[in-house]
N, C-alpha and C positions, 0 to 999 in steps of 0.2 A: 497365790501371787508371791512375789518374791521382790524383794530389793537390788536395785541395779546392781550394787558392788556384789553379787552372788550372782547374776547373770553375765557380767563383763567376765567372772572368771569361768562361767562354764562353757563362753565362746573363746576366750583365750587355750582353753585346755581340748575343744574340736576344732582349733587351728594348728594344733601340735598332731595333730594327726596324720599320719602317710599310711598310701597301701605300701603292704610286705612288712609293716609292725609288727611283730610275735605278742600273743597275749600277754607276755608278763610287760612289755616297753608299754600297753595300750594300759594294762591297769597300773604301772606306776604313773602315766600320765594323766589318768580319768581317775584313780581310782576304782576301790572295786565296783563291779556292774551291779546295780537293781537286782536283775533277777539273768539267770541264764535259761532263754527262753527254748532252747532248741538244743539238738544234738544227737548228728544221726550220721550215716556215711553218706559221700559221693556217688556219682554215678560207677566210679574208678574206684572207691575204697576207700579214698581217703577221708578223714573225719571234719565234719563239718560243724562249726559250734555257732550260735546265734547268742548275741551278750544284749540286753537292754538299759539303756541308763535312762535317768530322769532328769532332767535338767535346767535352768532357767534359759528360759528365751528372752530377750532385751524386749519391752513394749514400744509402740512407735512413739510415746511420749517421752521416755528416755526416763522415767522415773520408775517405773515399775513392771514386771514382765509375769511370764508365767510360764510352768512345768509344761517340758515337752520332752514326751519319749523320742529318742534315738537308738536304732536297732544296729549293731556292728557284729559282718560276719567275716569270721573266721576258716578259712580254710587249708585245713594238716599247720595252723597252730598259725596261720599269717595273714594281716588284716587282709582284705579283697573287698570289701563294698562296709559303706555305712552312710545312713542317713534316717530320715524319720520316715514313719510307715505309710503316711500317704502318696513318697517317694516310691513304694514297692507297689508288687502287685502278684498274686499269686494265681499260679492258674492248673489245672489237674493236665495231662495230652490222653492221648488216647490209650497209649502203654503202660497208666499205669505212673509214671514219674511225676514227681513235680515241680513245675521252675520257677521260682521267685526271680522276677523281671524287675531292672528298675528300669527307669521310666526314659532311660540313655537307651533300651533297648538289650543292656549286657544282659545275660544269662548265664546260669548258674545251675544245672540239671541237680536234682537230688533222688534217690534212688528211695523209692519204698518199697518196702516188703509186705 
């Protein structure tokens, strides 16, 4: 659990947020990430990075709140989706790839080997 004035700023700092941010605009805004959870190529080559932060979420009491991961991806170096992981959803196709879906329906093919 956390204290409101530590949650008011880590929803003030994912309201600074836009897609086509490059990682360096995203970590001077956030700060650095938790952990870099991902990182692998595209379907097309280009490189794809997954950043995780941990953050205070506001409670509905307005007194106190609590840590929630936020997953922000990266693609060839510019923001393109973020949100928390029950937003996503992973799924294998039958080729072999795999798309992490949010829940808008976008798609995002990633290429395994």
């Amino acid at each position: 659990m956390s204290l409101l004035s530590g949650c008011a700023t880590s929803s003030q700092k994912l309201n600074k947020l836009s897609l086509g941010m490059t990682k360096q605009e995203v970590i001077k805004t956030m700060g650095q990430p938790t952990a870099l959870r991902a990182a692998m190529r595209g379907e097309s080559g280009e490189p794809v990075e997954v950043f995780e932060y941990v953050l205070c979420k506001p409670g509905s009491d307005g007194l106190i709140g609590w840590d929630t991961q936020y997953i922000l991806i990266f693609c060839s170096g510019k923001l393109t989706s973020w949100g928390e992981p029950h937003d996503w959803q992973t799924q294998a196709d039958l080729e072999g790839e795999r798309k992490l879906k949010l829940t808008t329906d976008e798609n995002i093919k990633i290429k395994t080997e």
